[in-house]
N, C-alpha and C positions, 0 to 999 in steps of 0.2 A: 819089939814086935808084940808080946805079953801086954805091955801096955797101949798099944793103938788096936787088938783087940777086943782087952778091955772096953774101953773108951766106946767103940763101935757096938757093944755089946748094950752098955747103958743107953746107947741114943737109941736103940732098938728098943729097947723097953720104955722108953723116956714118951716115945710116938705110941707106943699100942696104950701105954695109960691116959694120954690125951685123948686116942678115942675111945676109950671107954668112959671116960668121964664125959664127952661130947653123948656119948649113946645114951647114957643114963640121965644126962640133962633130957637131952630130947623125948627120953622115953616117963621121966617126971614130968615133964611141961605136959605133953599128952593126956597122961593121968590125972593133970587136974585142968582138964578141959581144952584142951590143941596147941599147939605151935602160934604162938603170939605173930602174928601179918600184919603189912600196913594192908589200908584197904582204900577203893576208893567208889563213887558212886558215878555208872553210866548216864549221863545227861545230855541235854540238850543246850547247845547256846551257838556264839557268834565266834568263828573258829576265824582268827586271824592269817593265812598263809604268808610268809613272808622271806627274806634273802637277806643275809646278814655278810656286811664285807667289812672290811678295813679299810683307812683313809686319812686323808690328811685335809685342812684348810687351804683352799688355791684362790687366787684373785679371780674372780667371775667377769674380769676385763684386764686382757694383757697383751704387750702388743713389744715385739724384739725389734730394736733399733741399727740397723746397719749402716754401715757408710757405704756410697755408692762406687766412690775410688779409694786406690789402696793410698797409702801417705801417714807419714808420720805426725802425732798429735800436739800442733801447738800449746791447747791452751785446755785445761777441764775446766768446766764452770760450774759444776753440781757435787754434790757431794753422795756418795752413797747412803737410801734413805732417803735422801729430801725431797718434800713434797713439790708436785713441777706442773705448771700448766701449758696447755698446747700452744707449740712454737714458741718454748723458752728455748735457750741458748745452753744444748749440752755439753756441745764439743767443736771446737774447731782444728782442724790441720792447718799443718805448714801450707803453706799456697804460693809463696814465694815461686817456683818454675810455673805454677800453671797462672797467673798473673801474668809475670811476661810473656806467657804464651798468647796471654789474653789481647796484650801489649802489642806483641808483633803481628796477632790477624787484627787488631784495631789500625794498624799502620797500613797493611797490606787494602783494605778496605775504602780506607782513606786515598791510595795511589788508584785503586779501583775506581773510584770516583771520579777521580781527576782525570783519569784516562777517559772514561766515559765521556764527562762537559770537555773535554777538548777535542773527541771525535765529532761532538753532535756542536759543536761551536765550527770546528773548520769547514763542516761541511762536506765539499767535495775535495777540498785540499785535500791531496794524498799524504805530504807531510803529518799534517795531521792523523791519519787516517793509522798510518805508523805508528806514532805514537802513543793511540788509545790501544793497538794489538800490544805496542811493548810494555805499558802498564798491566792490560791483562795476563802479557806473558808473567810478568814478575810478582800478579797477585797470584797466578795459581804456582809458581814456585815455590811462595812463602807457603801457600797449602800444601803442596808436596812436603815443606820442609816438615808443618805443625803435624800432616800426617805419619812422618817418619819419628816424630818425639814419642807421637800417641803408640805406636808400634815398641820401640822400647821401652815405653811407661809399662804399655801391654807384658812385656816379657818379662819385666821387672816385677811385676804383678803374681806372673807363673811360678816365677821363681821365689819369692816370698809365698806363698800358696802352698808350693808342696817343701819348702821349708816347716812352715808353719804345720803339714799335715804331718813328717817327718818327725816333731815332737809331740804331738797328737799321739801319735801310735808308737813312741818308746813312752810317754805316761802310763798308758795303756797296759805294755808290758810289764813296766815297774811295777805296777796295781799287780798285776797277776802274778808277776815271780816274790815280790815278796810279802806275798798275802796278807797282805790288807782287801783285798775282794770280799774275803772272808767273813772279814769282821766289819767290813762298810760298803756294803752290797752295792749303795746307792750311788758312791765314786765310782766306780767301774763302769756304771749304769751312765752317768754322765762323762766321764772319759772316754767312754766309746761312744757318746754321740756327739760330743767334740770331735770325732772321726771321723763321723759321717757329716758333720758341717765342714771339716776340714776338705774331706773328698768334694762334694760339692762344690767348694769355691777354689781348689784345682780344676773342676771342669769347666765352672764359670772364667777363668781366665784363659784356659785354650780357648775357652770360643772365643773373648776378648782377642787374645792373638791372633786368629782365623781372621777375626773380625778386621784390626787394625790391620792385616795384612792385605786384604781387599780393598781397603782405605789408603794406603797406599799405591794400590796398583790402580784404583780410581784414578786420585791424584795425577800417578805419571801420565793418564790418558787424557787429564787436563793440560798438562804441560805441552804434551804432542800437537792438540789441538790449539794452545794459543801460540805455539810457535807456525802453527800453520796457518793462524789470525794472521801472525806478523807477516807471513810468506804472503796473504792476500794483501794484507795491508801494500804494502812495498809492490803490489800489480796494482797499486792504484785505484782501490775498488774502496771507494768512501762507508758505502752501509755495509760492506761489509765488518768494518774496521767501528762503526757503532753497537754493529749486535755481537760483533765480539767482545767489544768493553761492558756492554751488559750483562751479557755473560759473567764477566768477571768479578763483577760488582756484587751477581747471585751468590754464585760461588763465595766470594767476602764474606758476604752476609751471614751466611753459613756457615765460615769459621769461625766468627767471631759468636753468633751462637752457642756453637758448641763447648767454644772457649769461656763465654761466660758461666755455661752450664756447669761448665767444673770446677770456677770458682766458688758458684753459691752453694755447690755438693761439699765445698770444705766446710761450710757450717751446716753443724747436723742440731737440729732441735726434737722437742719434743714432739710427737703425734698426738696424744691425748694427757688429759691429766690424771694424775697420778702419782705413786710412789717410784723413784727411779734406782734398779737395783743396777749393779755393774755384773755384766758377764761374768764370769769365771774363767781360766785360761783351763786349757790341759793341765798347764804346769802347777797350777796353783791348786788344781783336784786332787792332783798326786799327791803333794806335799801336805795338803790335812789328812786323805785315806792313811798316811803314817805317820800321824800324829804332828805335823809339823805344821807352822804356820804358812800357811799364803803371800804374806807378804815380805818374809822371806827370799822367794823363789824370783829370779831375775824373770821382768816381762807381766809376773805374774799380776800387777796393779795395775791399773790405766795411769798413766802418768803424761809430762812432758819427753816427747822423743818414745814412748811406744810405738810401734806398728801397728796398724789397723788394716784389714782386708773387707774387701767387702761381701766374703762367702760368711763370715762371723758375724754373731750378733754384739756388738759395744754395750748394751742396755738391756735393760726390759724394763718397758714402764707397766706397774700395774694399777689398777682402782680398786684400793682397798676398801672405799663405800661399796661396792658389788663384793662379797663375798661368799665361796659355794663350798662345799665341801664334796670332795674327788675321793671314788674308791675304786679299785680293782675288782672287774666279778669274774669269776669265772667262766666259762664259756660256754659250759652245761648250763647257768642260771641266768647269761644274758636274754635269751627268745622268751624268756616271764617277764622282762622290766620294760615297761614305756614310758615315754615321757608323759608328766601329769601325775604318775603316782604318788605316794606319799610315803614320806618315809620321819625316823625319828635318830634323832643324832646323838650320839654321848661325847664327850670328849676328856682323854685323858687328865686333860690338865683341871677337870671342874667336877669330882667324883658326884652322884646322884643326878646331876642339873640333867636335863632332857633338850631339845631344839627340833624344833619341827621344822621340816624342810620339804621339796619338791624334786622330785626328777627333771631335767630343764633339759639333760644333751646324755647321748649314747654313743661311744665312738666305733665309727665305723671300721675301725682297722685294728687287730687284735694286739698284744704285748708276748715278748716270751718272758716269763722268768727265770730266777737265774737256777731253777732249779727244773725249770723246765716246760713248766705249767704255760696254758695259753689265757689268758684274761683281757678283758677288757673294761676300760676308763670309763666309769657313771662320774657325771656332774649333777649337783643337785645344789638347787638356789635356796640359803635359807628363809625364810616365811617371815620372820620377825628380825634379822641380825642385833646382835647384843654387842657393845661398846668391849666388851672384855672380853669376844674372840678375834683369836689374829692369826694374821697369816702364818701357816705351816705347822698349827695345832695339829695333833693325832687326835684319832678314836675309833669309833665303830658307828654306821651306819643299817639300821633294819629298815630295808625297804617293803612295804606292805603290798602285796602284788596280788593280792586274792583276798576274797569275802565270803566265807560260807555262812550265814545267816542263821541254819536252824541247823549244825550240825551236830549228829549223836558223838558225843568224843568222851575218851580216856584218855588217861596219863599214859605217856607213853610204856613206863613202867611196865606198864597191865599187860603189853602186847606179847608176845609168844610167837616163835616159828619153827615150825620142824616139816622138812619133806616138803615144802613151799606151799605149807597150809599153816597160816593164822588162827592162836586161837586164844584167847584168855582162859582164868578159870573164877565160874562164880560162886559166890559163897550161898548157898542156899540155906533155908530157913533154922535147918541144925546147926551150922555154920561146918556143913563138910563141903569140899572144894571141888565141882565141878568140871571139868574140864569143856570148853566149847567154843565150835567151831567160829570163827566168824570172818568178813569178807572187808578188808581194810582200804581203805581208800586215803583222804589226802592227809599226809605226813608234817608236822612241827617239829620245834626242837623240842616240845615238851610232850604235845599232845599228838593223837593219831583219831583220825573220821572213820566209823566203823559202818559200812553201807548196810551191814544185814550180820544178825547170828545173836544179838540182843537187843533185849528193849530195855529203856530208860528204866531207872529208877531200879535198875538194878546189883548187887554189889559185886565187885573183881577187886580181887588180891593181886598185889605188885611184887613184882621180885625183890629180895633181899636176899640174904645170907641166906634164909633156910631155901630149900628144893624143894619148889612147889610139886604136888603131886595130884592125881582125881580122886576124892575118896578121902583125903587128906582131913582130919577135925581140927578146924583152927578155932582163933580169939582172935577180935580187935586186936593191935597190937594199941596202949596209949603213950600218946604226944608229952 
């Protein structure tokens, strides 16, 4: 106890000798002519106002590649990276059932046919007449039947869908329970909107189901009425029994349509040219937010025998000749930014280099961050692009949103406030420090516009270490 009194004793002495050695400096420095100040002089000049964000390099042309049907992936033809021009050959699916499908309304079409030239050949023969209803009949049965594959394909769809969203949102979880959120914000960030692409293409396949469900119950109302061809047919009623087989022939036509359509949807190519990057899974977000490779994680590659849905993007092709530089503003400094302004670019990886660039696009629809904040997405086209930046550089963007021409300004330094009055203090001609009022207007990160309370050419002391005061006897402080 003796000893931690001690102890408390000397640091009490230890502080009052510091400030007396503090007072006696100060009251030396005084004595031979004031407290040494920086100083600065009120002027006039071209007071740049501006908005400073953070950002990254983004393709200033990008375009997400989906497949139209869900199906497992034959064949990849690109490699991630490789440069691709419009309608190369990205990917193809298996097509093996939708082929045959293609196959059996090409048949069904064909009997359509024949049905048809043997009504409009017999004439009034009612045998005939028979005949081109029971061809109809049997083309719109195979439609019943391709409508009822497209209804299982449909649910087969649903069910891959909210599979697919099912591991979407345990990634999700992973990220969060074992915190990696924390330390890689931006997986989280993209994990959860793998969940809201996943959501989405669970709803695009109910409606798909909805859909082929109706498409079925079409069909069966095709089958009802070409059995009721055949019921006319067999009363002997000749035109009837021709505009039933024409009927049947539209109908054909129509399947086999649709049918082709889902073959040439197995090959997906390129939309524009560009760099072609490969989606990312949930699975494979997860697996780097904790340190682990991607290619690792099952599913997590496009490969041969993947799944592909068509609510997910397979690609993104970008144009890396376009490139902009994307920042976050906050939400208070979006309504100062329009497009056409100008701005200047730094970037991490080029210390000093500068890039002049443009505002080109403001997004309409806000962000949250993960900390809470509201911002919103500035695009800006660079002015000259240089060979040596790339995509997904960092830095810092100062956008230039204001021009004051002739403004009076000080370093910010100089400003003062108390009691919500501004005021500086001037050095006047003995160099004792003024105290005075003045009326502040627009704000920098360095400088402040002073609307009234001094004129140019006058001098103000900035804050430092010492405590400015009115009455105060300073000295230049020198550089």
């Amino acid at each position: 106890m003796a000893k931690a009194n001690k102890r408390r004793t000397l640091i009490i002495i230890a502080a009052v000798v510091v400030v007396l050695i503090a007072a006696l400096a100060a009251f030396f420095l005084i004595s031979r002519g004031g407290v040494a100040v920086e100083t600065a002089e009120v002027r006039t000049r071209e007071l740049a106002v501006t908005v400073l964000a953070s950002g990254s390099v983004t393709a200033g042309e990008s375009r997400d590649v989906y497949a139209e049907a869900q199906g497992l992936v034959k064949s990849v033809e690109v490699k991630d990276g490789e440069n691709v021009q419009t309608g190369d050959i990205l990917l193809t699916l298996d097509d093996g059932a939708l082929a045959a499908q293609l196959a059996q309304a090409k048949s069904g079409l064909a009997q359509a046919k024949s049905g048809l030239a043997q009504a409009q050949a017999a004439g009034t023969t009612a045998s005939s007449s028979i005949a081109a209803a029971e061809a109809s009949l049997q083309a719109a049965q195979t439609g019943l039947q391709a409508a009822k594959d497209a209804q299982a394909s449909a649910k087969r769809l649903l069910s891959l869908s909210e599979e697919v969203l099912e591991n979407a949102q345990a990634a999700v979880k992973a990220l969060e329970q074992s915190g990696a959120a924390a330390t890689n914000p931006a997986a989280l960030l993209q994990a959860k909107g793998a969940v809201t692409q996943a959501e989405a293409s669970v709803e695009q396949a109910k409606s798909g189901v909805a859909q082929a469900k109706s498409g079925v119950a079409q069909a069966k109302g095709g089958v009802a009425q070409a059995k009721a061809g055949v019921k006319q047919a067999k009363a002997a009623n000749p035109n009837s029994a021709v505009k039933a087989a024409k009927s049947g022939v539209s109908a054909a036509n129509q399947g086999v349509s649709m049918a082709q359509k889902a073959v040439d949807a197995a090959v997906i190519t390129a939309p524009i040219d560009g760099t072609v990057l490969f989606a990312p899974s949930a699975a494979a977000m997860a697996a780097a937010a904790q340190g682990g490779s991607a290619s690792d994680v099952p599913g997590a590659t496009l490969e041969k025998g993947s799944a592909v849905t068509p609510g997910s993007p397979v690609f993104t092709i970008v144009n890396s000749d376009k490139l902009s530089f994307t920042v976050e503003v906050d939400e208070a400094d979006v309504p100062k930014i329009e497009t056409g302004q100008t701005a200047t670019v730094t970037l991490d990886s080029f210390d000093g280099e500068e890039y002049k660039a443009t505002v080109s696009k403001i997004a309409t629809k806000a962000k949250t961050t993960l900390t809470g904040g509201t911002v919103f997405e500035v695009e800006m086209s660079f002015d000259a692009p240089e060979a040596q930046i790339k995509l997904g550089m960092k830095g810092d963007a100062t956008i230039e949103i204001q021009t004051l021409p002739d403004a009076l300004t000080v370093p910010i330094e100089a400003l003062f406030s108390e009691g919500g009055t501004d005021y500086v203090f001037v050095m006047d001609a003995d160099n004792t420090l003024q105290r005075t009022d003045v009326q502040a207007g627009t704000t920098t990160e360095t400088d402040v516009e002073l609307t009234g309370g001094v004129e140019a050419g006058k001098t103000v002391a900035l804050a430092g270490s010492v405590q400015l005061e009115s009455g105060m006897k300073v000295k230049v402080a020198t550089k």
